[in-house]
Residue, then its C-alpha position, 0 to 999 in steps of 0.5 A: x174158068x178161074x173165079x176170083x171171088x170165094x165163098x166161104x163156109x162151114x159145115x158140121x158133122x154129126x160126127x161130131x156132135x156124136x164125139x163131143x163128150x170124148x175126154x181128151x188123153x194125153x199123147x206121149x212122144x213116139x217110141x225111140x227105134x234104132x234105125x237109120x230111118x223109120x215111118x209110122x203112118x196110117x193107111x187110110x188118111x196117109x197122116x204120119x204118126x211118127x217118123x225119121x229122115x224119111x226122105x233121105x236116101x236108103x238102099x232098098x234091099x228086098x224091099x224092091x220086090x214090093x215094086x216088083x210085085x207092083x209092076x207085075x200086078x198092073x201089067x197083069x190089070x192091063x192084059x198084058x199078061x195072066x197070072x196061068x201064064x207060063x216062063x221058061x227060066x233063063x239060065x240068069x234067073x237060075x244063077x241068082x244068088x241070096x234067097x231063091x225058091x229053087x227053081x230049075x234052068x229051062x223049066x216052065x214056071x207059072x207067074x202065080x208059082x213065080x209071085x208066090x216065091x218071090x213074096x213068100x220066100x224072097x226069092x231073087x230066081x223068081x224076080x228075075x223070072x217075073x221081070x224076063x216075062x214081064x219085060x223081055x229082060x230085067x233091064x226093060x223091066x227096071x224102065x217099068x219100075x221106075x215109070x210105075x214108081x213116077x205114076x205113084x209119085x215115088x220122086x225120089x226113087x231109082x230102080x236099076x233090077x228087080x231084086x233089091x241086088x246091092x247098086x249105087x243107082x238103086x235107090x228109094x227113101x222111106x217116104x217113097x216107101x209108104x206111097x208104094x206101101x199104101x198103092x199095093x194095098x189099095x190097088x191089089x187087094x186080092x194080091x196082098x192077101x198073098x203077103x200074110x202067108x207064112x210057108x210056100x213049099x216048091x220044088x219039094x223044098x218048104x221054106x217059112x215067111x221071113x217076116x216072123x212079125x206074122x207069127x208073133x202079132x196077130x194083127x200084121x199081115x205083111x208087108x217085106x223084109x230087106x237085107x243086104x250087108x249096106x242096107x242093113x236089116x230092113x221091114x215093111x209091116x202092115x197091121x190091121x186092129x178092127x177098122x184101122x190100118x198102120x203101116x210101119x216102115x224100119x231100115x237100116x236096124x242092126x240084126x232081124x231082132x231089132x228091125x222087129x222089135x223097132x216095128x213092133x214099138x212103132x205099131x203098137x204106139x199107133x193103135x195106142x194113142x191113136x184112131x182113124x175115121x171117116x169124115x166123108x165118103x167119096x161121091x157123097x154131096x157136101x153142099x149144092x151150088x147155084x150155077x149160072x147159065x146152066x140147064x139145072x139151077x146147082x150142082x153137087x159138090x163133093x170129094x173124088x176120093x173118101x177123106x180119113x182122119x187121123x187124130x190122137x185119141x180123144x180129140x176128134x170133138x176138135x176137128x173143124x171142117x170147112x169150105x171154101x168155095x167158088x161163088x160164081x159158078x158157070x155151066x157148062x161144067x165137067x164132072x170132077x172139075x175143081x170148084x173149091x177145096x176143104x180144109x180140116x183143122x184140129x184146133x188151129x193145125x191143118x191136118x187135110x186139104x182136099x180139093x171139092x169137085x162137082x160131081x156131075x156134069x151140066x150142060x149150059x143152059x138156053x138162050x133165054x136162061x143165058x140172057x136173063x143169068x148176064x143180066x143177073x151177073x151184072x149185079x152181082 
C-alpha cells in the first residue's frame, strides 16, 4: 500500500569511525585521451570516475562479441545448450572474412572450442558459428541479442549480427558498454576468466590475444578489442588492484597504440586517486520497524543487493548515509517489497540512492492483534 508519512533517520557506520583521521588528497582532473568516446568506472559501485560522449551513438566493431558471448552463456545457464554440445560449420560461418580461427566447412566444433576462438582470437567464423547453434540463423540470434541487451538495460543499443560486421542499424554508446561490461563479469565468472588468456592454438594454427594490455599490465584481465575502418580502434579493459575493479572503455582511437595508451592512462588515474569499499552487505539488516497488524511486532530491513562506494581517496570520513523510511508499516508484508530508500552523500553530493526493502515476509496478524493495532492507528 502507498504510505504518505515518512520517518526519517540517520545511521553510522564504523566504517567510519574507523576512517575518520583519513587525511584528505587533492584529485587532479581525469587524464586527456584521444578518443571519439571513453568511460572510466568502477565495477562494483557502477560510479563513473571519468568520462566523454558516453551516450553518443558508436559503431561497435568486435566489441559486439562481448554481447555475443553474453547471449551464449545465459542460454547455456538456461539449459538450452552445453558448452560439450557439438555444431556442424555451415558453409557462411567458414566464408567470414576479417579475424577468424580457421575452422573447416562441414566439420563438428564444440561450443567451448567455438567461445575460446571467438574470445581469444576474434574470430568471426566462430561467432557465426555459435550464433547458428544457438539460434538456428545469425538473423535469430541478433533478436536474442537485443532482447538480452533491453533485460540489461542497454536502451540505446541495436544488434543486426554477431560479429560487430560494419552496418548502419548496428549500434551501441559506451554507456551501454559498461552495463554489458559490468553483466559479463558479475553474471559469468568462470566464462570471463577465458577473456585473460593470451594464445589459443586450433586447427594447428597458434594465434595471440589481441588485447596486448594483458602482456604489458599485470593488473588487466580482459575485456575485447574492436576494429573496423569506421569504428576505429576500439578496447574494453577490466583491471583488477587488491579488492577494486575499474573497467575502462576507449573507441574510436587512431591506431592499437593509442586505444592502449588512452586505457592505460584512464586505468592507472582511477587505482591512483581513487577507492572502492562496501558500505553494506546484501541481506544484512539496516534498522527493525514496528509493523501493524502483523504476526511479529517489526521487520527487518535492509538492500536486495550489496551497495559500493566509490570516492576520491582520503574522503570516505565524508560519506553520510541515511534513511528515509515509511512510518506506518502494515502486514501482510512481502519480502523485497519496498518500505524506503538510502541515500548516501559525500558532503552535499548524492552519490547512491538505493531502495530499502524488507527482508522477510510477515503475515498479518489475529483478530485481536488487528482490532487493538486500529484502535492504536486512530491516534497515530
Amino acid at each position: 500500500m502507498l504510505l504518505s508519512k515518512k520517518l526519517f533517520l540517520v545511521f553510522c557506520l564504523s566504517l567510519m569511525a574507523a576512517v575518520s583521521g583519513a587525511q584528505a588528497s587533492l584529485i587532479p582532473t581525469a587524464p586527456t585521451v584521444k578518443a571519439k568516446a571513453y568511460a572510466l568506472l568502477d565495477h562494483h559501485s557502477g560510479h563513473f570516475l571519468a568520462e566523454k560522449n558516453i551516450t553518443d551513438q558508436i559503431e561497435p566493431a568486435s566489441l559486439t562479441k562481448m554481447m555475443t558471448a553474453y547471449v551464449v552463456m545465459q542460454e547455456i545457464e538456461n539449459g538450452g545448450i552445453k558448452l560439450e554440445d557439438e555444431t556442424v560449420i555451415s558453409e557462411k560461418a567458414w566464408r567470414m572474412k576479417g579475424s577468424r580461427m580457421f575452422i573447416k566447412v562441414d566439420t563438428k566444433v564444440s561450443i567451448k572450442e567455438l567461445l575460446l576462438g571467438m574470445i581469444i582470437q576474434s574470430g568471426n567464423d566462430a561467432s557465426v558459428a555459435l550464433a547458428e547453434h544457438t539460434a538456428g540463423s545469425e538473423d535469430s540470434f541478433a533478436t536474442l541479442m537485443n532482447k538480452y541487451a533491453e533485460q540489461l538495460g542497454m536502451k540505446n543499443s541495436n544488434f543486426v549480427n554477431s560479429t560487430g560486421w560494419p552496418h548502419k542499424e548496428h549500434y551501441t554508446t559506451v554507456e551501454d558498454l559498461a552495463i554489458l561490461s559490468r553483466a559479463l563479469i558479475n553474471d559469468f565468472p568462470e566464462h570471463y576468466a577465458l577473456y585473460k588468456t593470451k594464445n589459443y592454438t586450433y586447427n594447428n594454427i597458434p594465434q595471440f590475444n589481441r588485447n596486448r594490455l594483458l602482456w604489458v599490465d599485470e593488473r588487466v584481465d580482459g575485456i575485447k578489442t574492436g576494429h573496423t575502418e569506421s569504428a576505429g580502434y576500439c578496447l574494453i579493459s577490466s583491471a583488477l588492484k587488491n579488492d577494486m575493479r575499474l573497467i575502462a572503455i576507449v573507441a574510436g582511437t587512431k591506431s592499437e597504440r593509442a586505444r592502449e595508451t588512452a586505457s592505460r592512462k584512464l586505468l592507472n588515474y582511477g587505482f591512483r586517486f581513487f577507492e572502492t569499499f562496501k558500505l553494506h552487505a546484501a541481506n544484512a539488516p539496516l534498522t527493525d520497524m514496528r509493523i501493524w497488524k502483523g504476526e511479529k511486532e517489526s521487520v527487518p530491513l535492509g538492500l536486495s543487493k550489496s551497495l559500493f562506494i566509490t570516492t576520491p581517496r582520503g574522503k570516505r570520513n565524508k560519506i553520510k548515509a541515511h534513511m528515509n523510511v515509511d512510518a506506518t508499516i502494515v502486514a501482510p508484508i512481502t519480502k523485497g517489497q519496498a518500505y524506503g530508500k538510502v541515500e548516501v552523500k559525500l558532503g552535499e553530493e548524492l552519490i547512491a540512492e538505493r531502495t530499502l526493502v524488507a527482508l522477510e515476509d510477515v503475515n498479518e496478524g489475529g483478530f485481536w492483534r488487528r482490532t487493538v493495532d486500529n484502535i492504536k492507528l486512530l491516534f497515530q
